[in-house]
Legacy VTK file of the C-alpha trace (Angstrom):
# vtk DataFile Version 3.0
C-alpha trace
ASCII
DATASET POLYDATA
POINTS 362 float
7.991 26.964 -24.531
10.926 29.520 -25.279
10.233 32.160 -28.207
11.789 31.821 -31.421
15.290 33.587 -31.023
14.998 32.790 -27.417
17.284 30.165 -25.645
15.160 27.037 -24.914
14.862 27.026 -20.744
15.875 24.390 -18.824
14.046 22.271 -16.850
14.418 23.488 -13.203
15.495 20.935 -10.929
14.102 20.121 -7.902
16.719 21.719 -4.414
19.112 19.500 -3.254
17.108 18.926 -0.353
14.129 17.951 -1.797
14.452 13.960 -1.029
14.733 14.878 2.528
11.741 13.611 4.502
11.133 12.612 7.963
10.864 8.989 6.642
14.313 9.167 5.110
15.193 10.267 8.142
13.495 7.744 10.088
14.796 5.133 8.039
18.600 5.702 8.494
17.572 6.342 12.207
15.827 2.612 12.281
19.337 0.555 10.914
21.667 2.919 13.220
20.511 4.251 16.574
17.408 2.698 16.915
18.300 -0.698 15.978
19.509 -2.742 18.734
23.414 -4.279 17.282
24.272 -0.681 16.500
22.957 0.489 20.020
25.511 -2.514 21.605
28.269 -1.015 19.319
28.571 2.287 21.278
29.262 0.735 25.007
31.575 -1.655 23.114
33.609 0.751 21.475
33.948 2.919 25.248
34.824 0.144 26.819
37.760 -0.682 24.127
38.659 2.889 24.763
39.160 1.413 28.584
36.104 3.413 30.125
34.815 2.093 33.439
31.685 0.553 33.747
30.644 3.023 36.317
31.156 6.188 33.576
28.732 8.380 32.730
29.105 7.636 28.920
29.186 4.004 29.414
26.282 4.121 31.358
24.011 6.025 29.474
25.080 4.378 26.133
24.332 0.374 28.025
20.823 2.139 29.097
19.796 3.451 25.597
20.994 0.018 24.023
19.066 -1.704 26.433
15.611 0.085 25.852
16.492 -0.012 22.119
16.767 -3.710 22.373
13.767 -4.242 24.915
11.770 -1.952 22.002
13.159 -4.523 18.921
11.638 -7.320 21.169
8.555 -6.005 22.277
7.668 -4.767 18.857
8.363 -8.390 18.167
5.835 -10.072 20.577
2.986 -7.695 19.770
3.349 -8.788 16.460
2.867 -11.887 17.246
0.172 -11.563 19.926
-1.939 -9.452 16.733
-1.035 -11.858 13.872
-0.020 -14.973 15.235
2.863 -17.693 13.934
3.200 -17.326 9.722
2.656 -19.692 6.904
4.934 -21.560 5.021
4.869 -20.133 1.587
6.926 -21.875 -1.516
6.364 -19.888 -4.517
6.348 -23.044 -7.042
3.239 -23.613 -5.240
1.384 -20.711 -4.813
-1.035 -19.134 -7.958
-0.839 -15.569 -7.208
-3.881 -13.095 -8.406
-3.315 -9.531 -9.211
-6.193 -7.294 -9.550
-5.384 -3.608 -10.950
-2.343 -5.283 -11.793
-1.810 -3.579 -15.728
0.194 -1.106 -14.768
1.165 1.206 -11.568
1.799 -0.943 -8.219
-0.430 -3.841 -9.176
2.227 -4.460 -12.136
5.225 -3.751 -10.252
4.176 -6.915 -7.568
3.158 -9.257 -10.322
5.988 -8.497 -12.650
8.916 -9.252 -9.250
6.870 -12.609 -8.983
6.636 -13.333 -12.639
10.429 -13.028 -12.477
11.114 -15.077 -10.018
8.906 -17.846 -11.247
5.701 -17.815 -9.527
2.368 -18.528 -10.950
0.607 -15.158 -11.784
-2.492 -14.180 -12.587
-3.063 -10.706 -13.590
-6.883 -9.116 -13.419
-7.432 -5.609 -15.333
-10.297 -3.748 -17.649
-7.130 -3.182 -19.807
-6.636 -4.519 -23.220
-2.770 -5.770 -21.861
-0.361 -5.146 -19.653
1.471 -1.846 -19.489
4.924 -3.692 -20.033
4.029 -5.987 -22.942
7.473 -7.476 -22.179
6.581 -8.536 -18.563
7.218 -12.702 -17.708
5.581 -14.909 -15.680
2.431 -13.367 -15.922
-1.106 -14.141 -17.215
-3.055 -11.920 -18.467
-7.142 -12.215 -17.886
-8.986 -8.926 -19.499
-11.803 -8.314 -16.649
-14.110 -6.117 -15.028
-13.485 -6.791 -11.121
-16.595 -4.946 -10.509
-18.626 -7.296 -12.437
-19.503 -10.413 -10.318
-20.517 -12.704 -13.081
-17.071 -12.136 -15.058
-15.367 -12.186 -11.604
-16.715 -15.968 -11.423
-15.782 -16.554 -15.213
-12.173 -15.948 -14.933
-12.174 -17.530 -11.894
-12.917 -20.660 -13.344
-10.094 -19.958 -16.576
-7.819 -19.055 -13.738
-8.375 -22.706 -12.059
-8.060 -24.701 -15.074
-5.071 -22.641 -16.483
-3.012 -22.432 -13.240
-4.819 -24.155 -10.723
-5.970 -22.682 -7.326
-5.138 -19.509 -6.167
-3.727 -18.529 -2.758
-2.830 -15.432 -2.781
-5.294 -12.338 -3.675
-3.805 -8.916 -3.679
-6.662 -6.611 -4.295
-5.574 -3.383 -6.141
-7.822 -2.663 -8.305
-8.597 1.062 -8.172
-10.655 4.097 -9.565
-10.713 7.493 -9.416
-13.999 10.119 -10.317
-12.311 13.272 -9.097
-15.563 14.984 -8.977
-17.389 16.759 -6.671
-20.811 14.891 -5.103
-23.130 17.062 -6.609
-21.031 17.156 -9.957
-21.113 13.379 -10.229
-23.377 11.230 -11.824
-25.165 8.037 -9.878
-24.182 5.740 -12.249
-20.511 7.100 -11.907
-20.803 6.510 -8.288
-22.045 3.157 -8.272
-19.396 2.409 -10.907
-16.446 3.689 -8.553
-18.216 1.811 -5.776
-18.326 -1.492 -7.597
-14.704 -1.143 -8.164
-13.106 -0.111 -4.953
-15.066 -1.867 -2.782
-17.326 -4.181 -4.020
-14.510 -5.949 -6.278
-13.145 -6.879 -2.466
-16.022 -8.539 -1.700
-16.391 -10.651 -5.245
-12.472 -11.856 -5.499
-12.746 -12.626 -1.637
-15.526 -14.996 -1.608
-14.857 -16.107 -5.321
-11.343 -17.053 -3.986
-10.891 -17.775 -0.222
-12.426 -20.969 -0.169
-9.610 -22.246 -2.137
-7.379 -21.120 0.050
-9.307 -22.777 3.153
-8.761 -26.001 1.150
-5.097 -25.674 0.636
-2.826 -27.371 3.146
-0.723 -24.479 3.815
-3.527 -21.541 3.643
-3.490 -18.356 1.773
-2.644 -14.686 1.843
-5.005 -11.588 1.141
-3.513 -8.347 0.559
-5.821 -5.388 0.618
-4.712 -2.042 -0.528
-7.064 0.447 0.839
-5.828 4.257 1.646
-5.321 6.683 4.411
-7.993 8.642 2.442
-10.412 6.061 3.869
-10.122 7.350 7.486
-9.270 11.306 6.375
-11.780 11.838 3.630
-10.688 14.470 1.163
-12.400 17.008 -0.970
-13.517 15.382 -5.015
-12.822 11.721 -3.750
-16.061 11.550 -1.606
-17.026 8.133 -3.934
-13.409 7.061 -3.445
-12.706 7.353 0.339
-16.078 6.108 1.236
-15.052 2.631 -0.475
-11.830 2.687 1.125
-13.383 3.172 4.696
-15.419 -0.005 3.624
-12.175 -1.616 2.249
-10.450 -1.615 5.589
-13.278 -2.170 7.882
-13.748 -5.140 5.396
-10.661 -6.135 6.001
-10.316 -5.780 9.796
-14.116 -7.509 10.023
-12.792 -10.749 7.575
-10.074 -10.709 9.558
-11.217 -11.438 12.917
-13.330 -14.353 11.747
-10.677 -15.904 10.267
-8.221 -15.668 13.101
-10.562 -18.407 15.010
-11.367 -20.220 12.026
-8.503 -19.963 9.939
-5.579 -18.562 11.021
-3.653 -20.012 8.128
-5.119 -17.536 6.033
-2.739 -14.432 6.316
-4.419 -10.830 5.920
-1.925 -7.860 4.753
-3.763 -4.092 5.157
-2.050 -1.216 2.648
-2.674 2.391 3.621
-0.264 4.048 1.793
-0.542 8.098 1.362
-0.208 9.731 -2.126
0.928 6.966 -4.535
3.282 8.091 -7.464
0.946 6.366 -9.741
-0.891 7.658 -12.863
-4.010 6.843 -10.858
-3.161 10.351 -8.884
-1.185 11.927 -11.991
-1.402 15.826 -11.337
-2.279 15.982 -7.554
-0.954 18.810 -5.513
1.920 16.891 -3.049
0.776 18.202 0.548
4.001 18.486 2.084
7.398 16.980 0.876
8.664 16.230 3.878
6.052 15.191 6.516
3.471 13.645 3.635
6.231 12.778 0.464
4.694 10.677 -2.281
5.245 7.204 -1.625
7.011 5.550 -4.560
5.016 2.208 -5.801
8.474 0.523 -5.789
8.579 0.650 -1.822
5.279 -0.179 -1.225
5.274 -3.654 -3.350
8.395 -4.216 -1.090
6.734 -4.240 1.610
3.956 -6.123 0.446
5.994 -9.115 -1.046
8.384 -8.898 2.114
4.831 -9.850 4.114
3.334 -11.885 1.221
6.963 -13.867 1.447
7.560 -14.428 5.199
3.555 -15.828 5.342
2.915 -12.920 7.773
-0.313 -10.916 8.550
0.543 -7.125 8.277
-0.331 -3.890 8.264
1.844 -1.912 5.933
1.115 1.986 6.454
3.100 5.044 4.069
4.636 7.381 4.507
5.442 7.262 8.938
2.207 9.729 8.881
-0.020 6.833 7.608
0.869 4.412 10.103
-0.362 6.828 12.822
-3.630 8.328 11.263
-5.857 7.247 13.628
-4.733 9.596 16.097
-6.188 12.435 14.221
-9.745 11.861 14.685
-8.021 12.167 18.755
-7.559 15.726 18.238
-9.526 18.513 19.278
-11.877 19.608 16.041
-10.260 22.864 15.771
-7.058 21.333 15.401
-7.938 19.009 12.812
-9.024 21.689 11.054
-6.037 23.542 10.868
-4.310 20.315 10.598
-6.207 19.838 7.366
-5.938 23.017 6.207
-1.869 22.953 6.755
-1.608 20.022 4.477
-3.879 21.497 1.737
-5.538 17.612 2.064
-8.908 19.240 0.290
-7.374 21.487 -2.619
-5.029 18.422 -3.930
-7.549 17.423 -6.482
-8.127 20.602 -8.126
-4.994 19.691 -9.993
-5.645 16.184 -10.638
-5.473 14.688 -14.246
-5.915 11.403 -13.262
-4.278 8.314 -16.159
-7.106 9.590 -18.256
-6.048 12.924 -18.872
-9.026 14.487 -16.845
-11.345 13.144 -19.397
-13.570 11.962 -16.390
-13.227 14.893 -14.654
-14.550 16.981 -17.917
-17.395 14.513 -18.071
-15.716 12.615 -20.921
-15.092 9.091 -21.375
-11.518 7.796 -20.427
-9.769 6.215 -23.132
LINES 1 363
362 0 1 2 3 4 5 6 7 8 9 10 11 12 13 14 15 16 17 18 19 20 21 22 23 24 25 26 27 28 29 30 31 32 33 34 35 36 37 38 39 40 41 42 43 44 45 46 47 48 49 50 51 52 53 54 55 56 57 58 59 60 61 62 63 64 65 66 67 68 69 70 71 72 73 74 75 76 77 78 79 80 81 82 83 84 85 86 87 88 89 90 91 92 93 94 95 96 97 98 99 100 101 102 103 104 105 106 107 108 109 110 111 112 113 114 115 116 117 118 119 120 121 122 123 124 125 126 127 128 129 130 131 132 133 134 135 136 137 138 139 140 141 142 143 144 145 146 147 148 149 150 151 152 153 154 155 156 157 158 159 160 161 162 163 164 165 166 167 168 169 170 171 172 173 174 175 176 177 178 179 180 181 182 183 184 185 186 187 188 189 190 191 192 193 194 195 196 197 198 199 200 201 202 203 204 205 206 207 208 209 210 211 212 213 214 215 216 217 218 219 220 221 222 223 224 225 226 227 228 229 230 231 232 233 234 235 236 237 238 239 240 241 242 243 244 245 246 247 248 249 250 251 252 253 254 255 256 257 258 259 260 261 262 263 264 265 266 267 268 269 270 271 272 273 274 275 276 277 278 279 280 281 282 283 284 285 286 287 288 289 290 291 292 293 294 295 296 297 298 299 300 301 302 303 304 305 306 307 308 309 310 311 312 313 314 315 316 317 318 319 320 321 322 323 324 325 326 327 328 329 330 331 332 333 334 335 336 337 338 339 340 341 342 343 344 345 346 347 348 349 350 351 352 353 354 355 356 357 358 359 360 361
């Protein structure tokens, strides 16, 4: 704050080059070079310039087109080989559930299907919705982590809006504390909600969706915390370890037994969410904060097409598992380059650090 007498200072803005990442780089690469009509541009565009086949330039530019477009395809058929054909989905018809969904990502999804006139169910210890003005959506006030209420609103949900089939588990909380700085019954609480909520909404609501003609979708949103671990989230990325192995595990006995039902994995990185509000960003361009806008893309682009998916971001998140490949000296200094274990001496949280100070979150 500037001293009276003092010119008021002006917000410092962020370097021109601070939206540069290597996933906004990746990105313009993927609809350019890398995708396969762009790649059969180049030899095109020689050969109107009259080049012989035999060229140099004309050769090179046919081979790069042709691995680009023998990449596209293969990328394609493993797809398909992991996930299998998709499911029709017609959004009159499907009762979507949201849990976590009062604000932050959870919101964002159920608010772009409220609009475009699904049936939506929103889950949340809130007292409403974030955006009081949001359509489409119905609002249920409850406590994923409690099984009983779980199985309450179920049942309001069903003879409101019928059956659901889709689940997109978001529901999320954050201690911040150290281990020996946190309480048991905090644990247990954080435990309840990021990964034993999975297991109540799952088996309150799949066997709906194994009734319904055209199956059902489950979206998980877990984190790349759950395979990195980070310093002050020890209650958090244990659950989301559980979260995806949950996943992965539900997933491969439904493949034989029900491969209608679709299973979507989210590991994003750093959310932009108030969840996270004050954490140190590790790097801006290797590890930027993932916006909660492009992450419900991608999850309603999968939830739409009927497709099992795993959605991993930023580009590090969709490669994570390669870390625990490294030598354990290097993943030291790997963490220690990305500051992964100071981020959450920083952290506020959407409670104002009234956790964190031991108080209770408003």
């Amino acid at each position: 704050m500037s001293q009276p007498g003092q010119a008021p200072q002006l917000r410092q803005k962020d370097p021109w080059y601070a939206p540069i990442s290597v996933d906004m780089i990746l990105k313009v690469l993927n609809i350019t070079l890398l995708h396969p009509f762009v790649a059969w541009i180049i030899p095109l565009c020689f050969r109107a310039e009259h080049q012989a086949w035999d060229t140099p330039p004309m050769l090179v530019s046919i081979a790069w087109a042709t691995l680009v477009t023998l990449a596209y395809v293969a990328n394609i058929v493993s797809h398909k080989l992991a996930y299998g054909m998709h499911r029709e989905v017609d959004l009159s018809e499907e009762v979507i559930v949201v849990t976590g969904g009062a604000s932050g990502l959870g919101l964002l999804i159920a608010e772009v299907y409220g609009m475009r006139g699904a049936t939506v169910a929103v889950l949340d210890v809130a007292d409403r919705l974030e955006n009081t003005e949001a359509r489409g959506i119905t609002y249920y006030k409850c406590d994923v982590g409690d099984k009983k209420r779980v199985q309450e609103v179920a049942a309001e949900i069903e003879r409101d809006l019928g059956t659901p089939t889709i689940l997109i588990n978001n529901a999320a909380q954050v201690i911040g504390k150290r281990l020996l700085d946190m309480s048991i019954e905090e644990a247990e609480r954080s435990l309840r909600t990021n990964l034993l909520a999975h297991f109540y909404t799952i088996k309150t609501f799949l066997p709906g969706m194994l009734q319904s003609q055209t199956g059902g979708t489950i979206v998980t949103v877990s984190s790349v915390l759950g395979t990195l671990g980070a310093a002050q989230l020890t209650d958090y990325t244990a659950a989301k370890a559980g979260v995806a192995a949950l996943h992965k595990s539900l997933a491969a006995e439904l493949r034989a037994s029900a491969p209608e039902v679709k299973m979507v994995l989210v590991t994003p990185g750093q959310l932009g969410t108030p969840l996270f509000e004050g954490v140190d960003q590790p790097h801006s361009f290797l590890a930027p904060v993932v916006e909660p806008v492009d992450v419900a893309r991608e999850v309603i682009k999968a939830v739409d097409l009927g497709i099992s998916d795993h959605i991993g971001m930023p580009l590090y998140a969709r490669w994570i598992d390669w870390y625990n490949v490294l030598p354990v000296g290097l993943q030291r200094l790997v963490r220690d380059f990305s500051g992964i274990d100071r981020g959450m001496r920083t952290w506020v949280g959407r409670s104002g650090g009234a956790e964190k100070k031991g108080e209770k979150p408003i």
